[in-house]
Backbone as XML, in Angstrom:
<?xml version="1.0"?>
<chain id="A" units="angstrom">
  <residue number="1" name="UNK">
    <atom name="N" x="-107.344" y="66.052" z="-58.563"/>
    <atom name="CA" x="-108.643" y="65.994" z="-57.942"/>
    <atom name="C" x="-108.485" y="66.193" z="-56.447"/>
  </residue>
  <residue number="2" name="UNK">
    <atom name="N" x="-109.191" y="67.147" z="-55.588"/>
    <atom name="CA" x="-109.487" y="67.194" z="-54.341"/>
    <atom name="C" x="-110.511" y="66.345" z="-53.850"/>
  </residue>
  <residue number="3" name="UNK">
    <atom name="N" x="-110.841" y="65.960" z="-53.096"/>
    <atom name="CA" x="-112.173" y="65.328" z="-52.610"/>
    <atom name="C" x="-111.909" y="65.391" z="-51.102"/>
  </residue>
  <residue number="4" name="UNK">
    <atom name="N" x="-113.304" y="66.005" z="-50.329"/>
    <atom name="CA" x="-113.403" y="66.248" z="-48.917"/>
    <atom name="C" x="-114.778" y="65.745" z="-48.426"/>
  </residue>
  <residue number="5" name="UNK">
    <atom name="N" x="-114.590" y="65.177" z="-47.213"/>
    <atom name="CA" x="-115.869" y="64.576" z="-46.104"/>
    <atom name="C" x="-116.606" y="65.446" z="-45.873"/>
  </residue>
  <residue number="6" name="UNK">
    <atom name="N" x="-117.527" y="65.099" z="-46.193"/>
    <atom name="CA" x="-118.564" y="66.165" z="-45.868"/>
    <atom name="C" x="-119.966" y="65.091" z="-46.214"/>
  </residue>
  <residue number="7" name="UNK">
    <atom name="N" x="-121.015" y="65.999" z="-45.170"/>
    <atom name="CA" x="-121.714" y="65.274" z="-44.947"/>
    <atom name="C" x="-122.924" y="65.246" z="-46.298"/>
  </residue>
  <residue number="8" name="UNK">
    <atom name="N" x="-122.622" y="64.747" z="-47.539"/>
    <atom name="CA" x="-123.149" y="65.845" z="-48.385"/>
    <atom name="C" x="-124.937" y="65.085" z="-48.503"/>
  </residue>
  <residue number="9" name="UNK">
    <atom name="N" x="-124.866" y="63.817" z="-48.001"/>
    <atom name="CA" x="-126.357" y="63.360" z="-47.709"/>
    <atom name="C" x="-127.272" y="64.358" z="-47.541"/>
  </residue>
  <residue number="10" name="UNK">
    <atom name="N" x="-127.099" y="64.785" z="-46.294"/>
    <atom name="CA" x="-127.774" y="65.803" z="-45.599"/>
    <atom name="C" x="-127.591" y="67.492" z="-46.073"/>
  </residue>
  <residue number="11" name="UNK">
    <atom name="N" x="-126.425" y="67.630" z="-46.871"/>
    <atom name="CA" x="-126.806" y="68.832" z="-47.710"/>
    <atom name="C" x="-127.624" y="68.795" z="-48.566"/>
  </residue>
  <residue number="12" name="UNK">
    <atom name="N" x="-127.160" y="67.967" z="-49.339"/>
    <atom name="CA" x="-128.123" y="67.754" z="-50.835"/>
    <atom name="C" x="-129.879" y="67.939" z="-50.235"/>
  </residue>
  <residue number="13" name="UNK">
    <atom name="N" x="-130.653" y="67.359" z="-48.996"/>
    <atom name="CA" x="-131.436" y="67.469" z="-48.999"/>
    <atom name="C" x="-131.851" y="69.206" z="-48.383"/>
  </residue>
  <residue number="14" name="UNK">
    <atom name="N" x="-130.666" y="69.607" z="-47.471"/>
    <atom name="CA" x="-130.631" y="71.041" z="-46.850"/>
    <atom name="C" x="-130.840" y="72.514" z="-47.500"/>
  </residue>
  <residue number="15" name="UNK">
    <atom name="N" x="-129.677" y="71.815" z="-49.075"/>
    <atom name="CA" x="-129.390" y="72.509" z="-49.607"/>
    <atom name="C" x="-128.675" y="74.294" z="-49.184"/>
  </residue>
  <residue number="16" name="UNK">
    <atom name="N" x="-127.652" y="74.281" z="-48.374"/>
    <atom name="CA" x="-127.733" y="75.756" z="-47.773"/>
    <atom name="C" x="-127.128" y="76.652" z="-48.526"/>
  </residue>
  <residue number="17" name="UNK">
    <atom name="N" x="-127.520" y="77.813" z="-48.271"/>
    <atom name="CA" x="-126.678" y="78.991" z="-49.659"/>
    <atom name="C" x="-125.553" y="79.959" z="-48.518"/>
  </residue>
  <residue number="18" name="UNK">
    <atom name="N" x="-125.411" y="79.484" z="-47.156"/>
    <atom name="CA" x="-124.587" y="80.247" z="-46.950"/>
    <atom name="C" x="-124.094" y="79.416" z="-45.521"/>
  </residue>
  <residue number="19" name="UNK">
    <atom name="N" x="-122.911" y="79.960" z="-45.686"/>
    <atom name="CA" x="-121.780" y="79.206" z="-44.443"/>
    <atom name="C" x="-121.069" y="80.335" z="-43.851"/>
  </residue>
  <residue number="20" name="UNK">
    <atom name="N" x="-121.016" y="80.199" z="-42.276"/>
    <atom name="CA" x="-119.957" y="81.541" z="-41.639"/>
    <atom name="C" x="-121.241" y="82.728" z="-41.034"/>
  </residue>
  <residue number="21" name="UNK">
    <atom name="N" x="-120.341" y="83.603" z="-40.266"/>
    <atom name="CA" x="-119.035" y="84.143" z="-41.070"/>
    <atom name="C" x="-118.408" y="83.448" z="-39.729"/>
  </residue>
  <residue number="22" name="UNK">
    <atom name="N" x="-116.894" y="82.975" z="-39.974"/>
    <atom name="CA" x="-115.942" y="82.960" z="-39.282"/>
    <atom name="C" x="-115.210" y="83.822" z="-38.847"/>
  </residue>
  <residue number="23" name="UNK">
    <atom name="N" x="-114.774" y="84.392" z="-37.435"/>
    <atom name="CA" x="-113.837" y="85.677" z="-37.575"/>
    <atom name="C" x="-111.900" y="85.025" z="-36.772"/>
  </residue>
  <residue number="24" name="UNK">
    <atom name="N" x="-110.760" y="85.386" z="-37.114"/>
    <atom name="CA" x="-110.020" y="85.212" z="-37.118"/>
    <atom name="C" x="-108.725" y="86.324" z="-36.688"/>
  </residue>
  <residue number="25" name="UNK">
    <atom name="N" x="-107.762" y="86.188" z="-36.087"/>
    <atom name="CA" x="-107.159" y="87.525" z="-35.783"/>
    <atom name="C" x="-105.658" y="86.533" z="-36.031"/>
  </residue>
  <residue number="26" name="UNK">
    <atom name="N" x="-104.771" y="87.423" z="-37.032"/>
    <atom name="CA" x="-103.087" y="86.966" z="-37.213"/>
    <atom name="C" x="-102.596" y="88.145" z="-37.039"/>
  </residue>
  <residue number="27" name="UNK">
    <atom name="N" x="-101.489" y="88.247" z="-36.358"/>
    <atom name="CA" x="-100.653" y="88.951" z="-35.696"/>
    <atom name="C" x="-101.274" y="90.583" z="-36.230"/>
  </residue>
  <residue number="28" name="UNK">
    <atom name="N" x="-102.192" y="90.518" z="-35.138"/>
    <atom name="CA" x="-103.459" y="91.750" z="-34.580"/>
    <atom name="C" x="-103.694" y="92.367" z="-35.777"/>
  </residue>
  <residue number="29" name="UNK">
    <atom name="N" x="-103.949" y="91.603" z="-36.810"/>
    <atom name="CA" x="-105.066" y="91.555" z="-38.095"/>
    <atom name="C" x="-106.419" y="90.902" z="-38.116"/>
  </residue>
  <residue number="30" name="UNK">
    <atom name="N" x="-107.503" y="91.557" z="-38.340"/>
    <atom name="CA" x="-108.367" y="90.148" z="-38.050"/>
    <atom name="C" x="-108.728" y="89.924" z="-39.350"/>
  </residue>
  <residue number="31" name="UNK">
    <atom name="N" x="-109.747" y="89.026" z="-39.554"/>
    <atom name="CA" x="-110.209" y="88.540" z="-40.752"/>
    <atom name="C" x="-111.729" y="88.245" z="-40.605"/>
  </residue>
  <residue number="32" name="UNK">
    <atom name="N" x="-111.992" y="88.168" z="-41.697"/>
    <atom name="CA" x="-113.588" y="87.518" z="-41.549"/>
    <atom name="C" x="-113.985" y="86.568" z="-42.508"/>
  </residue>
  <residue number="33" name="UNK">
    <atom name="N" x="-114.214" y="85.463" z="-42.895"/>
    <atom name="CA" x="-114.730" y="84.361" z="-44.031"/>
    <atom name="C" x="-115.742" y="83.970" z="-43.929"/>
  </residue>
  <residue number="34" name="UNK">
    <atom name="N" x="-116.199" y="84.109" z="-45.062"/>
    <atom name="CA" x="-117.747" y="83.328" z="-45.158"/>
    <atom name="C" x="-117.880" y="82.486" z="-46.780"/>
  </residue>
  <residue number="35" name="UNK">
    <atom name="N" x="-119.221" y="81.870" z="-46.718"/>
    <atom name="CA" x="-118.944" y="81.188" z="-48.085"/>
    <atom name="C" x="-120.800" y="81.259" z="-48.640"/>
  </residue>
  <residue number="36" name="UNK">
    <atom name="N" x="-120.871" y="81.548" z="-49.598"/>
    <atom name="CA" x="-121.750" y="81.484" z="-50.517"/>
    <atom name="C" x="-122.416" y="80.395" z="-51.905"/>
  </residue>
  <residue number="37" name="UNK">
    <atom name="N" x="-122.848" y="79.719" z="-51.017"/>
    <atom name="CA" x="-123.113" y="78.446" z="-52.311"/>
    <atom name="C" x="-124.572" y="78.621" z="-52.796"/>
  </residue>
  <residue number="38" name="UNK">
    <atom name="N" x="-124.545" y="78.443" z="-54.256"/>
    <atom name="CA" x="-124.891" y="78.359" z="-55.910"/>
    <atom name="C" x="-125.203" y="77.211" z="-56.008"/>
  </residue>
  <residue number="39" name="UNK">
    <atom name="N" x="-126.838" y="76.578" z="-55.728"/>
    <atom name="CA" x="-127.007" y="74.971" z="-56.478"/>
    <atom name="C" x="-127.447" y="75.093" z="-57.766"/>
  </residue>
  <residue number="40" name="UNK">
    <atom name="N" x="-126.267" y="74.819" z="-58.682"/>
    <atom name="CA" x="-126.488" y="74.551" z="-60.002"/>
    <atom name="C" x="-127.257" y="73.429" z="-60.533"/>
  </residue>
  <residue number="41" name="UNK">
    <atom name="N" x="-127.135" y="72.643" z="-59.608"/>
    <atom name="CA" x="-127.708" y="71.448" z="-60.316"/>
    <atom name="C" x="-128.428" y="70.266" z="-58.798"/>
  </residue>
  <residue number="42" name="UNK">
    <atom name="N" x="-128.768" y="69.136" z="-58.772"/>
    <atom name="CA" x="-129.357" y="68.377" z="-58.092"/>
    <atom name="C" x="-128.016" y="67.875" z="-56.908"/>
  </residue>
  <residue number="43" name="UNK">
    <atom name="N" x="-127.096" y="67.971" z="-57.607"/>
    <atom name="CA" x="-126.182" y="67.485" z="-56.543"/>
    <atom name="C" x="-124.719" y="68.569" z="-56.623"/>
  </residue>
  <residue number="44" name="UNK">
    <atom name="N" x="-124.817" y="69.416" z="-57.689"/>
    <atom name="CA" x="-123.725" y="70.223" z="-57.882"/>
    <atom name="C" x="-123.899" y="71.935" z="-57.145"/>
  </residue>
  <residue number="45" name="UNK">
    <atom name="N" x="-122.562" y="72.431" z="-57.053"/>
    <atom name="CA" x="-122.852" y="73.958" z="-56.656"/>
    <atom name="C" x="-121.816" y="74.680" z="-56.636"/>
  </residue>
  <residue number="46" name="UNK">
    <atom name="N" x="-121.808" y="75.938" z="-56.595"/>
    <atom name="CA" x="-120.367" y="76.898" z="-56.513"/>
    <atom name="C" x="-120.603" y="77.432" z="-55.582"/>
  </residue>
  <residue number="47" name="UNK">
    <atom name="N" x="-119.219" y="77.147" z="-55.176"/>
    <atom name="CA" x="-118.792" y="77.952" z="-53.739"/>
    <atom name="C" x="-118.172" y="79.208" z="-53.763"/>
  </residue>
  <residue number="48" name="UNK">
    <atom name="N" x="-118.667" y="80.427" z="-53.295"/>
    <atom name="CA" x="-118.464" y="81.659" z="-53.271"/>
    <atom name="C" x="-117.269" y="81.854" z="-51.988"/>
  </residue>
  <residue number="49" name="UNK">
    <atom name="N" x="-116.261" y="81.535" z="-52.238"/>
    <atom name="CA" x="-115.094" y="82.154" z="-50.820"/>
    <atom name="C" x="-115.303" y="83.480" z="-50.744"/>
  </residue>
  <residue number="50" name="UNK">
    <atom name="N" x="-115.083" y="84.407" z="-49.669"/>
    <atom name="CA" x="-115.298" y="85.712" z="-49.006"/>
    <atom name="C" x="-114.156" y="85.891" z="-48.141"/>
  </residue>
  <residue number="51" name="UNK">
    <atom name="N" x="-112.600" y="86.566" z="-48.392"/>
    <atom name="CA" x="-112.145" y="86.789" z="-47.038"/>
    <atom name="C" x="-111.905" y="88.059" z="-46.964"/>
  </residue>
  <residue number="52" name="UNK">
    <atom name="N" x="-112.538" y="88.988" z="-46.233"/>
    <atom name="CA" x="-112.267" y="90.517" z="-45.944"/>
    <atom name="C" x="-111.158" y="90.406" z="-44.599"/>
  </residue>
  <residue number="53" name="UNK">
    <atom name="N" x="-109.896" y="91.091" z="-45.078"/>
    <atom name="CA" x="-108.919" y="90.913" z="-44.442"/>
    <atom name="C" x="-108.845" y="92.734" z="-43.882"/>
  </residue>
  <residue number="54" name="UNK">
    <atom name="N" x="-108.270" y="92.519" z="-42.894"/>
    <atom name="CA" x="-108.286" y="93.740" z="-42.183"/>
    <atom name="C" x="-106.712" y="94.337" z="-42.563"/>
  </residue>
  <residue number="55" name="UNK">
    <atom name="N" x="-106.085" y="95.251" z="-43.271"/>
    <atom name="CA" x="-104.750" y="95.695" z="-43.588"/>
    <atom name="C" x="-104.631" y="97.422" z="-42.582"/>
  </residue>
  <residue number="56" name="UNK">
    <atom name="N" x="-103.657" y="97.669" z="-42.777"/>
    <atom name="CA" x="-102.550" y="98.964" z="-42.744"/>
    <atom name="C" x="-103.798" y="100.451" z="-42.846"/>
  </residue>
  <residue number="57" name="UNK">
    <atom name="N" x="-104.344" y="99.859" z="-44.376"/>
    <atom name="CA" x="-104.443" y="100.862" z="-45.043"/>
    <atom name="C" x="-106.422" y="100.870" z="-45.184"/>
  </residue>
  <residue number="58" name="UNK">
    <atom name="N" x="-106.793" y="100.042" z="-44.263"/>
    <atom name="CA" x="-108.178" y="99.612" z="-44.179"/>
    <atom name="C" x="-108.840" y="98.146" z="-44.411"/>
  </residue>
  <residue number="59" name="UNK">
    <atom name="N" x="-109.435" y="97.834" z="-44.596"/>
    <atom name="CA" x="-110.125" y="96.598" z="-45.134"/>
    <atom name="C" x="-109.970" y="95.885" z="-46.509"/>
  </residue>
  <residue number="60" name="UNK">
    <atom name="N" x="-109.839" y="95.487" z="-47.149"/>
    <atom name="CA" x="-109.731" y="94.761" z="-48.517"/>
    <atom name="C" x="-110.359" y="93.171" z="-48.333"/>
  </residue>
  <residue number="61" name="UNK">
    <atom name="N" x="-111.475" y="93.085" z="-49.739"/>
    <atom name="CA" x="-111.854" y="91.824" z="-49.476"/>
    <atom name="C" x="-111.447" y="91.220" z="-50.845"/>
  </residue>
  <residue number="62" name="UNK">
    <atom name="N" x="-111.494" y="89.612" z="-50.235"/>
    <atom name="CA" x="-110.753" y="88.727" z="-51.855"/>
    <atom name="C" x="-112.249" y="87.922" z="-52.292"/>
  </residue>
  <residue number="63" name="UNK">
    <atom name="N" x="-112.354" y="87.253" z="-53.098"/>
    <atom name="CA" x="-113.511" y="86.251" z="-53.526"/>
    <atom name="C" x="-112.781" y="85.437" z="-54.655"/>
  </residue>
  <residue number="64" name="UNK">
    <atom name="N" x="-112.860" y="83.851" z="-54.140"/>
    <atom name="CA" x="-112.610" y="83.173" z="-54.706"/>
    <atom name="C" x="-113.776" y="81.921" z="-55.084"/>
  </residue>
  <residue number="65" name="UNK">
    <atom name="N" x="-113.923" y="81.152" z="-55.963"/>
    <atom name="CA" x="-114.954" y="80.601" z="-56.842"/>
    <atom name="C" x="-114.491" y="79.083" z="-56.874"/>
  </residue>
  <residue number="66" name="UNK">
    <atom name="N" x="-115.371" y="77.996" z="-56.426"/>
    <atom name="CA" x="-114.827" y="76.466" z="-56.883"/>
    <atom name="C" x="-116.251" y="75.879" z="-57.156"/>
  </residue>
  <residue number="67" name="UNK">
    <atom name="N" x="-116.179" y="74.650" z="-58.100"/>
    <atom name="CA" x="-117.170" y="74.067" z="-58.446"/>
    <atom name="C" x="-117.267" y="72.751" z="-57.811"/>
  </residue>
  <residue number="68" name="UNK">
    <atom name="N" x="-118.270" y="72.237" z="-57.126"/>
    <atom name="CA" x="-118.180" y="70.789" z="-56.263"/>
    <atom name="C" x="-119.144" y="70.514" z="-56.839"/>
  </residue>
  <residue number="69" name="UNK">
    <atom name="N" x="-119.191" y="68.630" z="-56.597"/>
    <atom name="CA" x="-120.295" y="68.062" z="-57.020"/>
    <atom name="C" x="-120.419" y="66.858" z="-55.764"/>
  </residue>
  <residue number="70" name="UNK">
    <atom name="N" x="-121.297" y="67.217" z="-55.155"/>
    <atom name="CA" x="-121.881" y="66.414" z="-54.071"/>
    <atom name="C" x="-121.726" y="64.858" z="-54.062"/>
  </residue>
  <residue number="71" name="UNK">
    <atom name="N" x="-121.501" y="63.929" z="-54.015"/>
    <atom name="CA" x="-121.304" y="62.802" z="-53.964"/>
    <atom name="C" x="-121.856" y="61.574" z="-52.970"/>
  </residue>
  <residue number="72" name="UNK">
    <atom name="N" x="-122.774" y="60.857" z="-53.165"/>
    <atom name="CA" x="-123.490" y="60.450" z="-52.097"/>
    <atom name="C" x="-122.216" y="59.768" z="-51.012"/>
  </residue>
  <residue number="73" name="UNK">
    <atom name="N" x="-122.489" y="59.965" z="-49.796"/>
    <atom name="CA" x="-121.722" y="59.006" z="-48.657"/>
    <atom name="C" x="-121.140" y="58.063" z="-48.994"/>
  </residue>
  <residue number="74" name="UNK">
    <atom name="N" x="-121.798" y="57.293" z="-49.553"/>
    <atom name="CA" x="-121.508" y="55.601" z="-49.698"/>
    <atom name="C" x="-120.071" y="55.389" z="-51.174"/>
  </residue>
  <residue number="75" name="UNK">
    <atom name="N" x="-120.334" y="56.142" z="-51.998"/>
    <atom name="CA" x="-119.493" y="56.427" z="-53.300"/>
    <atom name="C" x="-117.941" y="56.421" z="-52.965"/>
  </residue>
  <residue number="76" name="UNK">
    <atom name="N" x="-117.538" y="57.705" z="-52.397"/>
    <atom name="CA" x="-116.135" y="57.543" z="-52.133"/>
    <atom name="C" x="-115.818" y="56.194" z="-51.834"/>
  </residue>
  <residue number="77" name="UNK">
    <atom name="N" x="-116.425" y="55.743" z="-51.191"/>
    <atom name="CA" x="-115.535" y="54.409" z="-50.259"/>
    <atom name="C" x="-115.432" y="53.423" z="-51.207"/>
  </residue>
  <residue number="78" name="UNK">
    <atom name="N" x="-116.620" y="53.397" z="-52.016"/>
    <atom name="CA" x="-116.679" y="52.521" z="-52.734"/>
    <atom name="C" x="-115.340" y="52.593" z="-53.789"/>
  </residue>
  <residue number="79" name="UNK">
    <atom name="N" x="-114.898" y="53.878" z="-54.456"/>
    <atom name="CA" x="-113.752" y="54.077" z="-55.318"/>
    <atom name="C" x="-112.952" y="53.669" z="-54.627"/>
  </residue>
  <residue number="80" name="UNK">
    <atom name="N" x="-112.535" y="53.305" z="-53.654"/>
    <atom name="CA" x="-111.402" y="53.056" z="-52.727"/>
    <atom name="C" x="-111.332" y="51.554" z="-52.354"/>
  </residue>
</chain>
């Protein structure tokens, strides 16, 4: 199990479908990330990863997929 801070109070009511774009440069490559979220459900959603990486031979982009489920503030701590 992963679990990360986030403010998800204030998402859940925000609800946002998109994050970024971030831009990034590794040894004079740049990059670009963004993220795409899917509310499946009242507190659940999929996260759409986006990284179009800059190569040799032109651009190439990846997309990767995770499923979160929002968790009120107060919860974690409480498991702990």
């Amino acid at each position: 199990m992963l679990a990360t801070v986030r403010d998800y109070d204030r998402l859940v009511r925000e609800r946002p479908t998109f994050h970024g774009p971030a831009f990034y440069e590794d040894v004079g490559r740049r990059h670009i990330v963004h993220q795409v979220w899917g509310w499946t459900g009242e507190r659940r959603y999929t996260m759409h990863l986006y990284i179009t990486r800059e190569t040799a031979a032109g651009w190439e982009c990846h997309h990767f997929t995770s499923a979160f489920h929002a968790l009120p503030s107060a919860m974690p701590t409480r498991a702990f």
